[in-house]
C-alpha positions in Angstrom: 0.0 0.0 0.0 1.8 3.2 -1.1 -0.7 5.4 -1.1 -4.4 6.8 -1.2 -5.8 4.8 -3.2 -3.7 1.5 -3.3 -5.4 -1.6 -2.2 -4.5 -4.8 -1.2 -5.4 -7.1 -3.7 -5.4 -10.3 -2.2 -4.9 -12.3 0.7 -4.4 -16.2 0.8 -3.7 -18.4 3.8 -2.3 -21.8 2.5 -4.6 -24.7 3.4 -2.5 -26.7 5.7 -1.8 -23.4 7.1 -5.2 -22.8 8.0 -7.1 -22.2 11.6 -3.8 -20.6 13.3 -4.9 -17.1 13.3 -2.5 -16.5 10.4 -5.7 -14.8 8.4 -6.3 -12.6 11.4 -3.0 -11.6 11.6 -2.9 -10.2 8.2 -5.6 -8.2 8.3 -5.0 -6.9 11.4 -1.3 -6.1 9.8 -3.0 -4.6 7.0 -5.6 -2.7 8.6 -2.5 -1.2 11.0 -0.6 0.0 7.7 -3.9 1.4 6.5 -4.6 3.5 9.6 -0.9 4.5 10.3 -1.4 6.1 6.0 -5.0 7.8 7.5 -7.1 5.2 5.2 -9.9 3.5 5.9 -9.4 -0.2 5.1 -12.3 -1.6 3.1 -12.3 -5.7 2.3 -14.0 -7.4 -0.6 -14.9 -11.0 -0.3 -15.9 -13.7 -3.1 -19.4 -14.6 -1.6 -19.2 -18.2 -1.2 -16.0 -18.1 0.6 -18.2 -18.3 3.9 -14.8 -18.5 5.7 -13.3 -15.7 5.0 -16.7 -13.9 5.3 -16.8 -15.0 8.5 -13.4 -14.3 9.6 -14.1 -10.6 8.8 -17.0 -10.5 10.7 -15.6 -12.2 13.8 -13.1 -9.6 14.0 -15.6 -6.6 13.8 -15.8 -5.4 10.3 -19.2 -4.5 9.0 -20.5 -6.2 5.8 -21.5 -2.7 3.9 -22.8 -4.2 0.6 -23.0 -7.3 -1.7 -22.4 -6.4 -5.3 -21.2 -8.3 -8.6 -17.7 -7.9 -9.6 -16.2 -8.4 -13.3 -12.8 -10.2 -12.7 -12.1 -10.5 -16.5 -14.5 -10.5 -19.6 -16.4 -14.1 -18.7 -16.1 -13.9 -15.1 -18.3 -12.3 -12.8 -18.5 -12.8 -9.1 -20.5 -11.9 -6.4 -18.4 -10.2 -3.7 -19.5 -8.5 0.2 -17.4 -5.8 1.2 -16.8 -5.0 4.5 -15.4 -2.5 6.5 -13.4 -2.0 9.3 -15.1 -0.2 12.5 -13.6 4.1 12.6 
């Protein structure tokens, strides 16, 4: 993140690596950055990853809308966004 603007495209936990608090700890790392550059982090999940969904909410973020995404010409997803609490 390097500045207004920038987003964090992805983040993947391997899945051998999952259920250590490794997602959590990302997020929270990311959501630090964001605050210590005065943004407001905002996260985009693929709807039927009900994990990560609920990983979000678990650690306080507000689901704020559920809208389609186009990821390339043929693809289009369903994605919630969420945001962190002020």
């Amino acid at each position: 993140m390097a500045g207004t603007g920038d987003v964090v495209s992805r983040l993947f936990v391997a899945a051998q690596a999952r259920g250590h608090g490794i997602g959590a700890l990302l997020i929270g790392q990311a959501t630090e950055e964001s605050r210590r550059r005065a943004l407001h982090p905002v996260l985009d999940v693929v709807a039927s990853d009900t994990a990560a969904a609920a990983l979000y909410e678990r650690l306080g973020r507000e689901r704020l809308a559920t809208r389609e995404q186009r990821w390339s010409p043929s693809q289009l997803v369903t994605a919630h966004c969420y945001a962190a609490a002020s």
